[in-house]
C-alpha positions as CSV (number, residue, x, y, z in Angstrom):
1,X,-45.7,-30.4,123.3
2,X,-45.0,-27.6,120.7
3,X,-42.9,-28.4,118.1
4,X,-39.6,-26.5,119.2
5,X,-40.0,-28.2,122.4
6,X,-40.1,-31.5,120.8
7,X,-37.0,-30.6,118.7
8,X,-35.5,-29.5,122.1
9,X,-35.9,-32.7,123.8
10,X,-35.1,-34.9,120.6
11,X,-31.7,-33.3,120.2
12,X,-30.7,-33.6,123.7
13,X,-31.6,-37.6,123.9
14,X,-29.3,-37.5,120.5
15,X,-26.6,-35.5,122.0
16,X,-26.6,-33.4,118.8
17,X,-26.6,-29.5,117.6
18,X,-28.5,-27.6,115.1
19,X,-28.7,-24.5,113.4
20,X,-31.0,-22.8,110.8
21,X,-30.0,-20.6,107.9
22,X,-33.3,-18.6,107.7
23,X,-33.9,-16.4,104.3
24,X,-38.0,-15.5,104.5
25,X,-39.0,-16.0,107.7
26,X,-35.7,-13.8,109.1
27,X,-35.4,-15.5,112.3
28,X,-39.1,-16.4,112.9
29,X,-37.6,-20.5,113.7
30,X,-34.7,-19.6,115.9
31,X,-36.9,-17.4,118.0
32,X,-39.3,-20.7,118.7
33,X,-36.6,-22.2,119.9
34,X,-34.9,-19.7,121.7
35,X,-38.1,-19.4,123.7
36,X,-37.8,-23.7,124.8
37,X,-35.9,-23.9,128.2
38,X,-32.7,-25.6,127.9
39,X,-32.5,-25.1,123.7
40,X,-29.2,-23.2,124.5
41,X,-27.4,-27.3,125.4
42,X,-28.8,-27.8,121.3
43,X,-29.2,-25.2,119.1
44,X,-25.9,-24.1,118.0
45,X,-27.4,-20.7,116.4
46,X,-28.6,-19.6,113.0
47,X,-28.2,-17.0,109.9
48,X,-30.5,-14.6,108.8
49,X,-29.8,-14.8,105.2
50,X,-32.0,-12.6,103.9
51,X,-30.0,-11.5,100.3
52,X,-28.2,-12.9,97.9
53,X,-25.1,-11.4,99.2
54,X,-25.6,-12.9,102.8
55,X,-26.0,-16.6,101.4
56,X,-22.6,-16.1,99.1
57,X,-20.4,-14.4,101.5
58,X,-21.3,-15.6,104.8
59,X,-22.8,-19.3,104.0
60,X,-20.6,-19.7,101.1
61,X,-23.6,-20.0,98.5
62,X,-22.0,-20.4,95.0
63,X,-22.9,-17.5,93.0
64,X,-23.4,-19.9,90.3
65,X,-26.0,-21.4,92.0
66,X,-28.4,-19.0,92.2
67,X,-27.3,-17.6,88.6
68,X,-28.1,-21.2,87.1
69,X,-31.1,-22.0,89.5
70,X,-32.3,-18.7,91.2
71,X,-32.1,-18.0,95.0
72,X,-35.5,-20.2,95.6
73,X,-34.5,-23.3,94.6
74,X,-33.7,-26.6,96.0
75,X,-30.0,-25.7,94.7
76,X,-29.5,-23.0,97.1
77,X,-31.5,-24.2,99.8
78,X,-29.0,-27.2,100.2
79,X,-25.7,-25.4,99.6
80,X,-27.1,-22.7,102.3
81,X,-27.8,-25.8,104.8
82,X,-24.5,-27.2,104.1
83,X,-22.6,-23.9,104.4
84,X,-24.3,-22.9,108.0
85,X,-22.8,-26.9,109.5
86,X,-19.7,-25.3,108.3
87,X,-19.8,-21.6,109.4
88,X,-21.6,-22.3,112.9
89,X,-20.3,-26.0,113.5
90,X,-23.5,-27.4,114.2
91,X,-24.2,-30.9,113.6
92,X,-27.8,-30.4,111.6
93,X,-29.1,-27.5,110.1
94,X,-32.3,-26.8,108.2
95,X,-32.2,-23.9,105.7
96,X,-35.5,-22.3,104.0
97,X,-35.6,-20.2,100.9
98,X,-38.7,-19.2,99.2
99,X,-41.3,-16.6,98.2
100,X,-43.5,-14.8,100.8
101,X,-45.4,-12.9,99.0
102,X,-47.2,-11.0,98.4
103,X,-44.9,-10.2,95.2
104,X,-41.8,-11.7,94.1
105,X,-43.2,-14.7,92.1
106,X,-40.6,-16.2,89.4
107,X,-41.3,-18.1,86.4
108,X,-42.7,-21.6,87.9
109,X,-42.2,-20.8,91.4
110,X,-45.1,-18.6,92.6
111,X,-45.8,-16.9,95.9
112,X,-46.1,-19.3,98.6
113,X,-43.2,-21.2,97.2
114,X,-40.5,-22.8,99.8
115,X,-37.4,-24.8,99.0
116,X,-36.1,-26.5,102.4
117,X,-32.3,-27.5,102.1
118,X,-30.5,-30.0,105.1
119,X,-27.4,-31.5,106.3
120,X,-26.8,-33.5,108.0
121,X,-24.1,-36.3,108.9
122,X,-22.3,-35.3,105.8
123,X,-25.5,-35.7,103.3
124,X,-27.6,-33.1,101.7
125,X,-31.6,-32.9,101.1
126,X,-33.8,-31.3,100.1
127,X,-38.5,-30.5,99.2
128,X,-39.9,-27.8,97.9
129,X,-43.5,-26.7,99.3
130,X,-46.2,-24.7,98.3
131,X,-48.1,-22.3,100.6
132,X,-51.1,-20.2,100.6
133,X,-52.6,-17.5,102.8
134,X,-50.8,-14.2,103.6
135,X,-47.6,-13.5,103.8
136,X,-46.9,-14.0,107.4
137,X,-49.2,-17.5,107.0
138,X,-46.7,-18.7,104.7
139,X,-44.2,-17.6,107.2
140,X,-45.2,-19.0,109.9
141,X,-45.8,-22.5,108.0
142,X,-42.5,-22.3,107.0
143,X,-41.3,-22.1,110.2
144,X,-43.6,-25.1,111.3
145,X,-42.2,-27.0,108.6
146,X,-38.6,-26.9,109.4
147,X,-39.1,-27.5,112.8
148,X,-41.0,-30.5,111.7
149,X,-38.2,-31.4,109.6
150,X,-35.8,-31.6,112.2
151,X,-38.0,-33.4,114.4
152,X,-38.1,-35.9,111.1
153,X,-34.0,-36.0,110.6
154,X,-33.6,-37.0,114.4
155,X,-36.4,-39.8,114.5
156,X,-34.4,-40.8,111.1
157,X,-37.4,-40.4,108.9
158,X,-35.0,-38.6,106.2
């Protein structure tokens, strides 16, 4: 069993939704799910939140959040989780934020670097994790990891 098939069929024993806000891997999680029979009765829908623009004026990102803490941080990551339960209605959401590559490093956050934001049942969370390989490696281990994550929040392992 994949990993979005396992989210799938956790969420619908749970008789909850969930959503993604996706910055770096611009879709790359929804579209393993979409691709799980049934994910339609869980998965409420998701964000592409690609600028900074985006995460302030459609998930409601403070600006001063990623003035005081940049856009990869575990700051925005949480206030983008939080802000897609309230834009999309979903019960969980997962949002990633981070650095692809295979430019873009910031001061103490090089490429590879991931900040992974929730909510869920009222509470935020969040890790930060560091990847390596090419830019669609770190992508794609992104996308592992917040599917992992969910699969995590529903056995109530966070």
């Amino acid at each position: 069993m994949t990993n979005a098939e396992h989210v799938v069929k956790l969420y619908k024993e749970k008789g909850l939704t969930f959503g993604f806000a996706e910055s770096l891997t611009g879709g790359m999680i929804s579209s393993e799910i979409v691709g799980v029979p049934g994910a339609s009765e869980v998965f409420s829908g998701s964000v592409v939140c690609y600028t900074n623009d985006v995460k302030i004026n459609v998930l409601g990102v403070p600006e001063t959040v990623i003035g005081e803490h940049t856009e990869v941080s575990a700051e925005c990551a949480e206030a983008m989780a939080e802000g897609l339960c309230k834009v999309i209605g979903c019960d969980t959401s997962v949002a990633v934020t981070g650095i692809a590559g295979p430019t873009g490093e910031l001061p103490g956050k090089p490429v590879g670097t991931v900040y992974f934001g929730f909510h869920t049942g009222g509470k935020n969370g969040s890790f930060r994790r560091n990847f390596s390989g090419s830019r669609l490696e770190v992508r794609e281990m992104t996308a592992q990891c917040a599917l992992e994550t969910l699969i995590k929040i529903a056995e109530g392992k966070i």
